[in-house]
mmCIF entry with sequence, helices, sheets and N, C-alpha, C, O atoms, coordinates in Angstrom:
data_MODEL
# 
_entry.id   MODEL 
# 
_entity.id                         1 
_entity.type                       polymer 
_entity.pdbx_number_of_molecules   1 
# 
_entity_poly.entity_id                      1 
_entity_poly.type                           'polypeptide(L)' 
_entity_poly.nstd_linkage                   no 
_entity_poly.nstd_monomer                   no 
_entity_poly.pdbx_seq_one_letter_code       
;(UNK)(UNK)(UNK)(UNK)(UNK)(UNK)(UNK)(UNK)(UNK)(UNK)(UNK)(UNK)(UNK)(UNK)(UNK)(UNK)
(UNK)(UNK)(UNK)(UNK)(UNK)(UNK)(UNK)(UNK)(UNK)(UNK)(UNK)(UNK)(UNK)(UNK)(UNK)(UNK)
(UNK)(UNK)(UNK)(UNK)(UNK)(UNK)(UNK)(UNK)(UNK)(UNK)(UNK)(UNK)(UNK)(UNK)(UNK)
;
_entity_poly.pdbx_seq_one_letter_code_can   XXXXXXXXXXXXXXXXXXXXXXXXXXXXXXXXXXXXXXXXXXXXXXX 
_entity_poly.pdbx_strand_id                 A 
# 
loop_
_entity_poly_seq.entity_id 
_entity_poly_seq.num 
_entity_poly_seq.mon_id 
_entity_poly_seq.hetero 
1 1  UNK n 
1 2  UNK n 
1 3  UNK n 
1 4  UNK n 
1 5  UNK n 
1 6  UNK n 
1 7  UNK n 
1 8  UNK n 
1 9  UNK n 
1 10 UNK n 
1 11 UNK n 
1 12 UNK n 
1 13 UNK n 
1 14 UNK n 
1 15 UNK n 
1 16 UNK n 
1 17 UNK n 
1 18 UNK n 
1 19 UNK n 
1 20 UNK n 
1 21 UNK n 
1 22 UNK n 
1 23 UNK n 
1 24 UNK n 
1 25 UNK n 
1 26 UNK n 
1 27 UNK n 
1 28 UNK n 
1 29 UNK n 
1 30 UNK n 
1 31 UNK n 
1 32 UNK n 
1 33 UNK n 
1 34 UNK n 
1 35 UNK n 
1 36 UNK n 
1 37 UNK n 
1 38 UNK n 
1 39 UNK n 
1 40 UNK n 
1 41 UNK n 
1 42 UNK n 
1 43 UNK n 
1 44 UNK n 
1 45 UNK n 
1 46 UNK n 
1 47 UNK n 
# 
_struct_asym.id          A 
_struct_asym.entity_id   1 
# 
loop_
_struct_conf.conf_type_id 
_struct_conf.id 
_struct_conf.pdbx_PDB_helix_id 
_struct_conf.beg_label_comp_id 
_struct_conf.beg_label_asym_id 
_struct_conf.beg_label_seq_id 
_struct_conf.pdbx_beg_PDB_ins_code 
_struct_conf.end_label_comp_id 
_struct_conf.end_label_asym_id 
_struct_conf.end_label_seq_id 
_struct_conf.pdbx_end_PDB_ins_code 
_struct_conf.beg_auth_comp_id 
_struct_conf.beg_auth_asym_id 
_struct_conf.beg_auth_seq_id 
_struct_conf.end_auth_comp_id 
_struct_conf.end_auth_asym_id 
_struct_conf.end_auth_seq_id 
_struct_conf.pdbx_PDB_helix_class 
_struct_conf.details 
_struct_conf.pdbx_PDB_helix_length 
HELX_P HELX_P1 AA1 UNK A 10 ? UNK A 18 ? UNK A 10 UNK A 18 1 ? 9 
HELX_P HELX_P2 AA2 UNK A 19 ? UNK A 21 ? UNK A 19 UNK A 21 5 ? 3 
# 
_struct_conf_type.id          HELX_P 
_struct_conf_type.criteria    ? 
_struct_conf_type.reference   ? 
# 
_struct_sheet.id               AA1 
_struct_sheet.type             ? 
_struct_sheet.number_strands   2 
_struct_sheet.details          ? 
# 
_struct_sheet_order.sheet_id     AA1 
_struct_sheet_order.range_id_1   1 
_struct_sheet_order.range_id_2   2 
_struct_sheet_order.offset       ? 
_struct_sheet_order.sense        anti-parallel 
# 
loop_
_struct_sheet_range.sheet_id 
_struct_sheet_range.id 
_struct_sheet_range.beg_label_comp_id 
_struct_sheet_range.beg_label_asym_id 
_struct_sheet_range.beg_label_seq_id 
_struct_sheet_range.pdbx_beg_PDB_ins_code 
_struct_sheet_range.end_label_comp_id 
_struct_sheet_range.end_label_asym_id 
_struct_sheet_range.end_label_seq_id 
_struct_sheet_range.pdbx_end_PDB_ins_code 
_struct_sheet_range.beg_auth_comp_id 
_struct_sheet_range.beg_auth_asym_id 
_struct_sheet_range.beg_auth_seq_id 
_struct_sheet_range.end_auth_comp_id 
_struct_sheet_range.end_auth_asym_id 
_struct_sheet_range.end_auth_seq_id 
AA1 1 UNK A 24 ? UNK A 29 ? UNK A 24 UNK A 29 
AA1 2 UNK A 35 ? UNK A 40 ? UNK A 35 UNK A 40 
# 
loop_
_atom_site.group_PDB 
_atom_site.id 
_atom_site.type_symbol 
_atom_site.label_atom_id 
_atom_site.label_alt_id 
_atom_site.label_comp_id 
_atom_site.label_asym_id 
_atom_site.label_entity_id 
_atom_site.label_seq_id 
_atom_site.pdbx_PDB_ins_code 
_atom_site.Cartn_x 
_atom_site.Cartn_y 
_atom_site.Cartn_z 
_atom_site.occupancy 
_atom_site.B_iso_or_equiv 
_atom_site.pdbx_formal_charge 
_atom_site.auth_seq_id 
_atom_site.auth_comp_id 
_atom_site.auth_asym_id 
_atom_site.auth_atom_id 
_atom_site.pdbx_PDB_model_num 
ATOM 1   N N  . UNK A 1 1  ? 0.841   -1.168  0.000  1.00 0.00 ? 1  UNK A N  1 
ATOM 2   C CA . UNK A 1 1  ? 0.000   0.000   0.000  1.00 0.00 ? 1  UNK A CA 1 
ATOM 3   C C  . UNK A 1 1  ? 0.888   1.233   0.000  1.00 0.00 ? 1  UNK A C  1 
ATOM 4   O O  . UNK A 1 1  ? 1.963   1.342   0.589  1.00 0.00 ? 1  UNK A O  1 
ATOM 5   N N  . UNK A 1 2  ? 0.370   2.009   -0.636 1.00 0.00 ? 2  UNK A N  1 
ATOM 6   C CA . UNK A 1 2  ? 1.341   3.532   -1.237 1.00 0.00 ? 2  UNK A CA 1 
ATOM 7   C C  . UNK A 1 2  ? 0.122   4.816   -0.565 1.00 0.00 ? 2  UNK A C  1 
ATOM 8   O O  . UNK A 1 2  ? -0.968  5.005   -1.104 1.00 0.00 ? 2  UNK A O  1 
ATOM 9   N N  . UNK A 1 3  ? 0.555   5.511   0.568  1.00 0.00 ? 3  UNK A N  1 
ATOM 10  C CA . UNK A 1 3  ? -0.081  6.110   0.787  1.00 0.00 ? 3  UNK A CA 1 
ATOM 11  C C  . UNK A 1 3  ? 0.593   8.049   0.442  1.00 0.00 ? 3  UNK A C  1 
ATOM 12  O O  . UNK A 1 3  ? 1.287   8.738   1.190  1.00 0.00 ? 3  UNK A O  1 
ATOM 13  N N  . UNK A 1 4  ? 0.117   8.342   -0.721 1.00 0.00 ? 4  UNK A N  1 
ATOM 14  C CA . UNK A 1 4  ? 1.752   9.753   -0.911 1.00 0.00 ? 4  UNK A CA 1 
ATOM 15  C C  . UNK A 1 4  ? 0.552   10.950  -0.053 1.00 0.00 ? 4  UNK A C  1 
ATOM 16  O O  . UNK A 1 4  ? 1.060   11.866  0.593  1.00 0.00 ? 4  UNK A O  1 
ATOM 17  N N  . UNK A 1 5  ? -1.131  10.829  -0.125 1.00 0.00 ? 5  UNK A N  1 
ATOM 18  C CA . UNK A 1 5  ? -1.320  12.070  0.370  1.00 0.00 ? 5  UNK A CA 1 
ATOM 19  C C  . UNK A 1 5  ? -2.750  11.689  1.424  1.00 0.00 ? 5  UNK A C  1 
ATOM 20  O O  . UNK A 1 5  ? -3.518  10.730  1.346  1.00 0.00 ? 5  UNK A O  1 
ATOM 21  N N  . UNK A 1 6  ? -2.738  12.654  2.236  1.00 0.00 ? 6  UNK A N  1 
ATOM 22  C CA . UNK A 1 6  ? -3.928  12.841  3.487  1.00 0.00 ? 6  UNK A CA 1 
ATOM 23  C C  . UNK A 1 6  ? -3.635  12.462  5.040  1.00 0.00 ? 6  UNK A C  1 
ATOM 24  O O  . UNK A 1 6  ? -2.705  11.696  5.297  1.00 0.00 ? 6  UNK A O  1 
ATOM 25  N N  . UNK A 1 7  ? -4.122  12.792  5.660  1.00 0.00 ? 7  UNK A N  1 
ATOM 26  C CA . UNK A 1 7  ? -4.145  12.813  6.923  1.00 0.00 ? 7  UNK A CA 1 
ATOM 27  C C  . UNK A 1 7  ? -4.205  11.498  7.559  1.00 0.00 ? 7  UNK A C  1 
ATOM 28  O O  . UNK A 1 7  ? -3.418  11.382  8.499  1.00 0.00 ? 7  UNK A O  1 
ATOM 29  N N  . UNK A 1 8  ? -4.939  10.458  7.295  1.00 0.00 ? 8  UNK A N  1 
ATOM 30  C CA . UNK A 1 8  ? -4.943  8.933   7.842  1.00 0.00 ? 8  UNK A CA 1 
ATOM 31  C C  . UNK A 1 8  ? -5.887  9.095   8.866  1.00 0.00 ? 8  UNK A C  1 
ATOM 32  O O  . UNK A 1 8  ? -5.591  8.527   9.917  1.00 0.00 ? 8  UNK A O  1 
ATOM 33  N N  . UNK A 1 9  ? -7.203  9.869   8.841  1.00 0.00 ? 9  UNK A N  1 
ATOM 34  C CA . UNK A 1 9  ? -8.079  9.842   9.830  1.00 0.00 ? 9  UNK A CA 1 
ATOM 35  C C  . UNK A 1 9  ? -9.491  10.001  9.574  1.00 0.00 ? 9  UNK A C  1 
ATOM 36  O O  . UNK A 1 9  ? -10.333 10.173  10.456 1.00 0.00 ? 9  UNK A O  1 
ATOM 37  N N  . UNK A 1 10 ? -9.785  9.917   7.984  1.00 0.00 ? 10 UNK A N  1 
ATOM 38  C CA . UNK A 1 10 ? -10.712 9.595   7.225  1.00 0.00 ? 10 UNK A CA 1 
ATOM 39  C C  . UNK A 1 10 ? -11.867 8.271   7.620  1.00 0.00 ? 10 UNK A C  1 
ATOM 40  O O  . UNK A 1 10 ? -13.090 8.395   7.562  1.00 0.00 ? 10 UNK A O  1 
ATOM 41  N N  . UNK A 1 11 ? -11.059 6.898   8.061  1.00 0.00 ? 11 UNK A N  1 
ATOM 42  C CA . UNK A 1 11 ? -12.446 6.027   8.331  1.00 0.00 ? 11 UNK A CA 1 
ATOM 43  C C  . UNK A 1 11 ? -13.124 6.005   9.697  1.00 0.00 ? 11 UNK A C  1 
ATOM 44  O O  . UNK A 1 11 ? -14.273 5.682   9.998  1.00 0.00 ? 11 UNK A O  1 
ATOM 45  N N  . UNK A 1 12 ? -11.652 6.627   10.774 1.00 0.00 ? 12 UNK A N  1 
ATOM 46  C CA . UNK A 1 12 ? -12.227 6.820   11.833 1.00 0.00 ? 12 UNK A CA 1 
ATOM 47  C C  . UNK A 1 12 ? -13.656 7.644   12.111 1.00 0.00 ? 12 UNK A C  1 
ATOM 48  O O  . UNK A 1 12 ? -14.649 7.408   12.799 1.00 0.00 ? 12 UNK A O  1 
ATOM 49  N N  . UNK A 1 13 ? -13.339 8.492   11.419 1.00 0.00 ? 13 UNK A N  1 
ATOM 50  C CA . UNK A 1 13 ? -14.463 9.866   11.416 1.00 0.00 ? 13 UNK A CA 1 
ATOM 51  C C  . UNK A 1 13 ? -15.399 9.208   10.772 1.00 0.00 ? 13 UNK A C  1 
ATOM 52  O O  . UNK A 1 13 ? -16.377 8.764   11.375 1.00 0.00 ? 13 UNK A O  1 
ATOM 53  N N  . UNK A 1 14 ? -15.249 9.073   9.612  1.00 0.00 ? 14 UNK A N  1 
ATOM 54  C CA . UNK A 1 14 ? -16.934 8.162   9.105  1.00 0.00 ? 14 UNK A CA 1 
ATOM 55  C C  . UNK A 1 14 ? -17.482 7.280   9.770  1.00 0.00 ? 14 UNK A C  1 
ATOM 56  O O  . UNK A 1 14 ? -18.698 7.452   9.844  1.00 0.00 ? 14 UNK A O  1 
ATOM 57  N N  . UNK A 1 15 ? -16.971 6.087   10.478 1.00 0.00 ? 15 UNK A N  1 
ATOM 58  C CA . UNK A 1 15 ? -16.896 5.047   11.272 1.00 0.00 ? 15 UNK A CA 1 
ATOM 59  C C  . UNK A 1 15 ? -17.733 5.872   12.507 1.00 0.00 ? 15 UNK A C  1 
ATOM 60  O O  . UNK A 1 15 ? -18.737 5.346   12.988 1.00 0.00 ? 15 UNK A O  1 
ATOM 61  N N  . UNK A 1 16 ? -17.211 7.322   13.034 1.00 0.00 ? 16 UNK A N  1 
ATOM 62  C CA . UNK A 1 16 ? -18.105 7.613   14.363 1.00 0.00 ? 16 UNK A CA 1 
ATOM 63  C C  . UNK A 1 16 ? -18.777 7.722   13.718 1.00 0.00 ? 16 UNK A C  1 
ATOM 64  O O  . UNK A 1 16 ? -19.512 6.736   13.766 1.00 0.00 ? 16 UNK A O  1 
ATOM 65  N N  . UNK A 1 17 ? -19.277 8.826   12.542 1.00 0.00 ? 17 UNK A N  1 
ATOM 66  C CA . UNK A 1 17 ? -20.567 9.506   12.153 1.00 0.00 ? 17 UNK A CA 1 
ATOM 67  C C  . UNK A 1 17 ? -21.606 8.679   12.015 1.00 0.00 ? 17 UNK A C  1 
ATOM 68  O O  . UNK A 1 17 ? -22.651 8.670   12.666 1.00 0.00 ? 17 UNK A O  1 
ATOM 69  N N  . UNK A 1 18 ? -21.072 7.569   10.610 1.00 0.00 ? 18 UNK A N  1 
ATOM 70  C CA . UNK A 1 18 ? -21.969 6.438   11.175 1.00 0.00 ? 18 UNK A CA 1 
ATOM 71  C C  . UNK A 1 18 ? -22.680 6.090   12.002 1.00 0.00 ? 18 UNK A C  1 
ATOM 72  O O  . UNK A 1 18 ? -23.903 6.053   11.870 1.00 0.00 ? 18 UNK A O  1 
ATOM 73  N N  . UNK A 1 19 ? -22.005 5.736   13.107 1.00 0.00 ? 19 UNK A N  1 
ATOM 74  C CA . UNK A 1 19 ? -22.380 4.788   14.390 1.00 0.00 ? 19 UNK A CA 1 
ATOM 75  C C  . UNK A 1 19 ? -23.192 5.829   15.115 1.00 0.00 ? 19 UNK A C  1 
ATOM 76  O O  . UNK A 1 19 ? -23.798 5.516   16.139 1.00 0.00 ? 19 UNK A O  1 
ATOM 77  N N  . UNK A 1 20 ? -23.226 6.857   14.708 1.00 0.00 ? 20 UNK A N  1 
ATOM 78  C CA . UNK A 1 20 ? -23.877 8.237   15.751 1.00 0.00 ? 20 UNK A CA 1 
ATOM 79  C C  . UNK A 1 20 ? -25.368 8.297   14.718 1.00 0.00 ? 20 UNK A C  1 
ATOM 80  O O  . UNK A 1 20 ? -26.373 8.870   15.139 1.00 0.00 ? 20 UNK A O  1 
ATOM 81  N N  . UNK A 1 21 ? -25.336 7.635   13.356 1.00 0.00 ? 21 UNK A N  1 
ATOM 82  C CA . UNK A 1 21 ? -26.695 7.742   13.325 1.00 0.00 ? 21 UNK A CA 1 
ATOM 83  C C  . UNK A 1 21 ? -27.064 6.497   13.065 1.00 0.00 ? 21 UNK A C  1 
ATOM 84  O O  . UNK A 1 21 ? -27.666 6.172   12.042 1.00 0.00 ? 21 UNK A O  1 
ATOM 85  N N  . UNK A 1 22 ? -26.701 5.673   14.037 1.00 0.00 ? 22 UNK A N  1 
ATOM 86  C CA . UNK A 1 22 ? -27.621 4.134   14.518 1.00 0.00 ? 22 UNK A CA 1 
ATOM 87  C C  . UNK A 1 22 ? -27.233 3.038   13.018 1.00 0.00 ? 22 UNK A C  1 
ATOM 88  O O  . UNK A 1 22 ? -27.902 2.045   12.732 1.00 0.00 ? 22 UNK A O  1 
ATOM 89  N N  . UNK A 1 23 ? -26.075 3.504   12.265 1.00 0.00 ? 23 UNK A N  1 
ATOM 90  C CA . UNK A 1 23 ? -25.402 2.262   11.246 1.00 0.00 ? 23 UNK A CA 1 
ATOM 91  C C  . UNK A 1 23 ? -24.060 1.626   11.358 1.00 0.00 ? 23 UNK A C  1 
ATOM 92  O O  . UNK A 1 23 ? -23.434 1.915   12.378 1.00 0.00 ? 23 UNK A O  1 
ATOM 93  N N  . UNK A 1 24 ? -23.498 0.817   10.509 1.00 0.00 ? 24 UNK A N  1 
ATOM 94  C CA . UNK A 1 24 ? -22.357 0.261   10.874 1.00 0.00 ? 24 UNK A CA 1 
ATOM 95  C C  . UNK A 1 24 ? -21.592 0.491   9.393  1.00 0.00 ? 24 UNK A C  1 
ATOM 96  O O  . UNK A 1 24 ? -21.864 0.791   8.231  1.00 0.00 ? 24 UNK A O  1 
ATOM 97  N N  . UNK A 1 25 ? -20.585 0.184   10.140 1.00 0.00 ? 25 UNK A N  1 
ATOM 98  C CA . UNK A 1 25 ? -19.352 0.270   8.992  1.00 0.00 ? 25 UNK A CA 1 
ATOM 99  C C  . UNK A 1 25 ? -18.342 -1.171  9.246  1.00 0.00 ? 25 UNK A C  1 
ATOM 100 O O  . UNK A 1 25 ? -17.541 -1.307  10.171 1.00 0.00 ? 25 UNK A O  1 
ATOM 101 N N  . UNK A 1 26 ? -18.635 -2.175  8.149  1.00 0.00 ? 26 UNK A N  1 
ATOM 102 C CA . UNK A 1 26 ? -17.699 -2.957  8.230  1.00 0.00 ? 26 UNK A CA 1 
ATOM 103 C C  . UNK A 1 26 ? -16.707 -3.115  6.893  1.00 0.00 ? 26 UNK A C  1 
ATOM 104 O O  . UNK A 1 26 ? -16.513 -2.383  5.922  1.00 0.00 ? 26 UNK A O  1 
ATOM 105 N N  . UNK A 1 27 ? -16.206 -4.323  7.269  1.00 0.00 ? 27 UNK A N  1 
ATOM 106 C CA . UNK A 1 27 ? -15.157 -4.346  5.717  1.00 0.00 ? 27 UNK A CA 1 
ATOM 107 C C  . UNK A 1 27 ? -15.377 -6.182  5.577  1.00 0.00 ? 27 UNK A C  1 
ATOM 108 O O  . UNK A 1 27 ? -15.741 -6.988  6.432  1.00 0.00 ? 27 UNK A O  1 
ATOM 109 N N  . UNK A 1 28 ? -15.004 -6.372  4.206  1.00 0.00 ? 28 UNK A N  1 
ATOM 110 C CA . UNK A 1 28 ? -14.512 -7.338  3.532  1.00 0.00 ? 28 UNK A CA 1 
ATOM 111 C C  . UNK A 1 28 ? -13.036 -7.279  3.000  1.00 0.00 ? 28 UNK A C  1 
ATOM 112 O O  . UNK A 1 28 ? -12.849 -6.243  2.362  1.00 0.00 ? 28 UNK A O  1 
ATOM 113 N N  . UNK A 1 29 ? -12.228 -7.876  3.057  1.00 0.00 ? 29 UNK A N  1 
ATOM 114 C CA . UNK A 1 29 ? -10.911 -7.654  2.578  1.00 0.00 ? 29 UNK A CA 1 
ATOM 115 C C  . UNK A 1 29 ? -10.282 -8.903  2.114  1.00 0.00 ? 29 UNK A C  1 
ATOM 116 O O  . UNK A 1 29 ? -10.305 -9.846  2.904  1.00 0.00 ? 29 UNK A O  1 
ATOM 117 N N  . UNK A 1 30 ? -9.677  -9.083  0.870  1.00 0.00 ? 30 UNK A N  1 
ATOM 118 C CA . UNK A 1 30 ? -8.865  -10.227 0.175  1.00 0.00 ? 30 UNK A CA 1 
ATOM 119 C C  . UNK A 1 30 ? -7.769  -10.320 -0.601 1.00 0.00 ? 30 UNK A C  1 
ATOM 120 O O  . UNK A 1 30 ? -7.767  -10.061 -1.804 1.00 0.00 ? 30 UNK A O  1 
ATOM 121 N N  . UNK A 1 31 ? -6.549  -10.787 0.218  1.00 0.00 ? 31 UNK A N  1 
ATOM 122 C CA . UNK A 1 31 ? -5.201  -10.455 0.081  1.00 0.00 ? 31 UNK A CA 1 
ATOM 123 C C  . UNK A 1 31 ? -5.403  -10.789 -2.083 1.00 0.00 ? 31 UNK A C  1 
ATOM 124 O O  . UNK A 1 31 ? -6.008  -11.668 -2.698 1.00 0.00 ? 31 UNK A O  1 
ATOM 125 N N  . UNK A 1 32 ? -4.447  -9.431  -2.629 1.00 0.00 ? 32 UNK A N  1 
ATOM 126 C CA . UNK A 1 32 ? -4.265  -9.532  -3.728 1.00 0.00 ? 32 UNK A CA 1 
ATOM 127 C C  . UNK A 1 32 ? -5.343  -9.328  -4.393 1.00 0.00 ? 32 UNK A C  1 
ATOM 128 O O  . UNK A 1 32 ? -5.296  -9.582  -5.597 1.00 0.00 ? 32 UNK A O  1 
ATOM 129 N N  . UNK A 1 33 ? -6.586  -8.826  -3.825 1.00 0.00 ? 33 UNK A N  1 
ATOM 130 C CA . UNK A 1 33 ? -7.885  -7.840  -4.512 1.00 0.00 ? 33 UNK A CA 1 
ATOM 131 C C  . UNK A 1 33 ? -8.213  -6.400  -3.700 1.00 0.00 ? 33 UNK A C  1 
ATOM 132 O O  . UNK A 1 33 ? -8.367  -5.377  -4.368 1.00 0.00 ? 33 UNK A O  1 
ATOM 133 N N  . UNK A 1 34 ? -8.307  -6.364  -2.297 1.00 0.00 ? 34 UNK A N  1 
ATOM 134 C CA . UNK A 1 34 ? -8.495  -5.657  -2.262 1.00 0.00 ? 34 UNK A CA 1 
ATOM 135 C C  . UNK A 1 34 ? -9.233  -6.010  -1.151 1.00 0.00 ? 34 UNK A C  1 
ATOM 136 O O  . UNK A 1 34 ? -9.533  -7.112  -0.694 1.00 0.00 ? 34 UNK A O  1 
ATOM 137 N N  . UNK A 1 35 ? -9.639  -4.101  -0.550 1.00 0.00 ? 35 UNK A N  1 
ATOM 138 C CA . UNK A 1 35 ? -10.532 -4.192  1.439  1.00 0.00 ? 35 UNK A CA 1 
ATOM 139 C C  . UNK A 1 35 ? -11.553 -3.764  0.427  1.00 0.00 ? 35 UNK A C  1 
ATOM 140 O O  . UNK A 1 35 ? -11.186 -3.384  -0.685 1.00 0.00 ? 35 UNK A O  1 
ATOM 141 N N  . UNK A 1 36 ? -13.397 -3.830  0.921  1.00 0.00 ? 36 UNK A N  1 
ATOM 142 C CA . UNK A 1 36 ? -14.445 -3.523  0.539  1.00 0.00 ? 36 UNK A CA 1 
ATOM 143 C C  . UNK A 1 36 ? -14.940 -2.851  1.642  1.00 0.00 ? 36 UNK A C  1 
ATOM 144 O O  . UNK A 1 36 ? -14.950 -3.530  2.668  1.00 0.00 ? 36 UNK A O  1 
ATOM 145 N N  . UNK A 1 37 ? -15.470 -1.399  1.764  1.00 0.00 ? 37 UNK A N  1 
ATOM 146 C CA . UNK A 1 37 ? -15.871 -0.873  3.120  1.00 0.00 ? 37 UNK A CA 1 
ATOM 147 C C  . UNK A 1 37 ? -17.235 -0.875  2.724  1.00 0.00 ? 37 UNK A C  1 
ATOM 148 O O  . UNK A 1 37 ? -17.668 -0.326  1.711  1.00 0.00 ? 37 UNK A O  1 
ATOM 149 N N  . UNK A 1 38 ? -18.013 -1.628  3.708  1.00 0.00 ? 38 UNK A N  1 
ATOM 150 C CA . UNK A 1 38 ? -19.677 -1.489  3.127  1.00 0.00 ? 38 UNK A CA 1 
ATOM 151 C C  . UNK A 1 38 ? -20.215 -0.505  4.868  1.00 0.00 ? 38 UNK A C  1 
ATOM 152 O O  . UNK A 1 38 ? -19.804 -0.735  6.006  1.00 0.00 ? 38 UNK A O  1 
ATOM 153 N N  . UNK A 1 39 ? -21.123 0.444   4.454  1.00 0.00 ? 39 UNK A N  1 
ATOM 154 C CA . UNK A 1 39 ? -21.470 1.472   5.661  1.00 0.00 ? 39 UNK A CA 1 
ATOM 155 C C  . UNK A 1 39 ? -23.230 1.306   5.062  1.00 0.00 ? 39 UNK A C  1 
ATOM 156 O O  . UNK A 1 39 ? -23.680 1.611   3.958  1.00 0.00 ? 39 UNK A O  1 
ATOM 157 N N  . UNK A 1 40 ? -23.955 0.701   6.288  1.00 0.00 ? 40 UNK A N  1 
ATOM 158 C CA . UNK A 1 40 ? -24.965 0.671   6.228  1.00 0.00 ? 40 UNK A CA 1 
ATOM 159 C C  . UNK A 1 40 ? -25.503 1.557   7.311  1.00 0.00 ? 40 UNK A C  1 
ATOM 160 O O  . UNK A 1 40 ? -24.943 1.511   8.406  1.00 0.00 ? 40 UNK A O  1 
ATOM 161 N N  . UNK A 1 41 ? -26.844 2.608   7.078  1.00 0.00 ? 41 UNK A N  1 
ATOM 162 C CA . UNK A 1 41 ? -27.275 3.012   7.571  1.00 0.00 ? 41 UNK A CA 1 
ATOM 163 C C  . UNK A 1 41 ? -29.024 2.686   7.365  1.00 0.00 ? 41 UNK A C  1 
ATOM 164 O O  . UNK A 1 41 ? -29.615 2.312   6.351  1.00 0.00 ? 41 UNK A O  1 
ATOM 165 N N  . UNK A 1 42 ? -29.663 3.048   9.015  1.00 0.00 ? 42 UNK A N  1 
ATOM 166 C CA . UNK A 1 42 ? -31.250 3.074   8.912  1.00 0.00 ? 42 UNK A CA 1 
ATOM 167 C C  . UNK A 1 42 ? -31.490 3.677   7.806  1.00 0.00 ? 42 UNK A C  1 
ATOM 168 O O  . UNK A 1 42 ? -30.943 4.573   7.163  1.00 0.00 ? 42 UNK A O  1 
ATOM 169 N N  . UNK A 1 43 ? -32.859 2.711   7.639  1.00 0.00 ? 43 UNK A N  1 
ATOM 170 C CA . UNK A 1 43 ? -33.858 3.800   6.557  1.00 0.00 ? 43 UNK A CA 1 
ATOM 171 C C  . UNK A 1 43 ? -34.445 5.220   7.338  1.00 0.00 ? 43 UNK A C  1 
ATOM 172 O O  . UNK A 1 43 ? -34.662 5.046   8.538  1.00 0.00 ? 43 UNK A O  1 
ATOM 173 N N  . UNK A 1 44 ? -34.692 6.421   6.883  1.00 0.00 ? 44 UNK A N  1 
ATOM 174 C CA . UNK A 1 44 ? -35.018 7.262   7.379  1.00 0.00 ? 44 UNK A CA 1 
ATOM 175 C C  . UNK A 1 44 ? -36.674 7.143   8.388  1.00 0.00 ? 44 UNK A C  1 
ATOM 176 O O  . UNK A 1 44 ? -37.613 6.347   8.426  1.00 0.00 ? 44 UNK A O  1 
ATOM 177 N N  . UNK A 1 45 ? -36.356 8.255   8.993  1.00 0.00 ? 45 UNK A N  1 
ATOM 178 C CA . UNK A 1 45 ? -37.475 7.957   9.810  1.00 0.00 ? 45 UNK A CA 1 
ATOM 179 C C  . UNK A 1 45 ? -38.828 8.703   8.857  1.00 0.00 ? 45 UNK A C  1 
ATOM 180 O O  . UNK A 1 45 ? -38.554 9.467   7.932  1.00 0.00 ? 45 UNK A O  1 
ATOM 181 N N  . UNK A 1 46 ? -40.114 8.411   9.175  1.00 0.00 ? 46 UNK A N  1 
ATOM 182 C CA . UNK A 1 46 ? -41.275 9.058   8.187  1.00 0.00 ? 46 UNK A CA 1 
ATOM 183 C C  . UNK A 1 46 ? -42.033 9.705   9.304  1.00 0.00 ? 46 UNK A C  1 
ATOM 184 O O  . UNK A 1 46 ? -42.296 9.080   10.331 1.00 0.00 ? 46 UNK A O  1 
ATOM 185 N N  . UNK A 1 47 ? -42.436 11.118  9.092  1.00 0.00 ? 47 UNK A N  1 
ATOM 186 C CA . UNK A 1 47 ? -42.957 11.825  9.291  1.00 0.00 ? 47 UNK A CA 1 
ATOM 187 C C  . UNK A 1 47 ? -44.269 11.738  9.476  1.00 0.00 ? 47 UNK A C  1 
ATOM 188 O O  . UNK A 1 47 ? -44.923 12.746  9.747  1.00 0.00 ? 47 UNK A O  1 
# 
């Protein structure tokens, strides 16, 4: 992995935001393809 630009604090932060509106953030990952980040969130609430 070649990381040349950003801060390195990108999934943390999504990962809270997420979790702060009641979804998850997991991964799939497979050496020599690749990590898959899937972030599921509730369906909205109805009015």
């Amino acid at each position: 992995m070649n990381k040349e630009k950003g801060q390195g604090f990108g999934l943390p932060v999504i990962k809270r935001m997420t979790e702060s509106l009641g979804g998850t953030v997991t991964f799939e990952s497979e050496e020599g393809k690749g990590t898959t980040f899937i972030i599921r969130l509730p369906p909205p609430h109805s009015s």
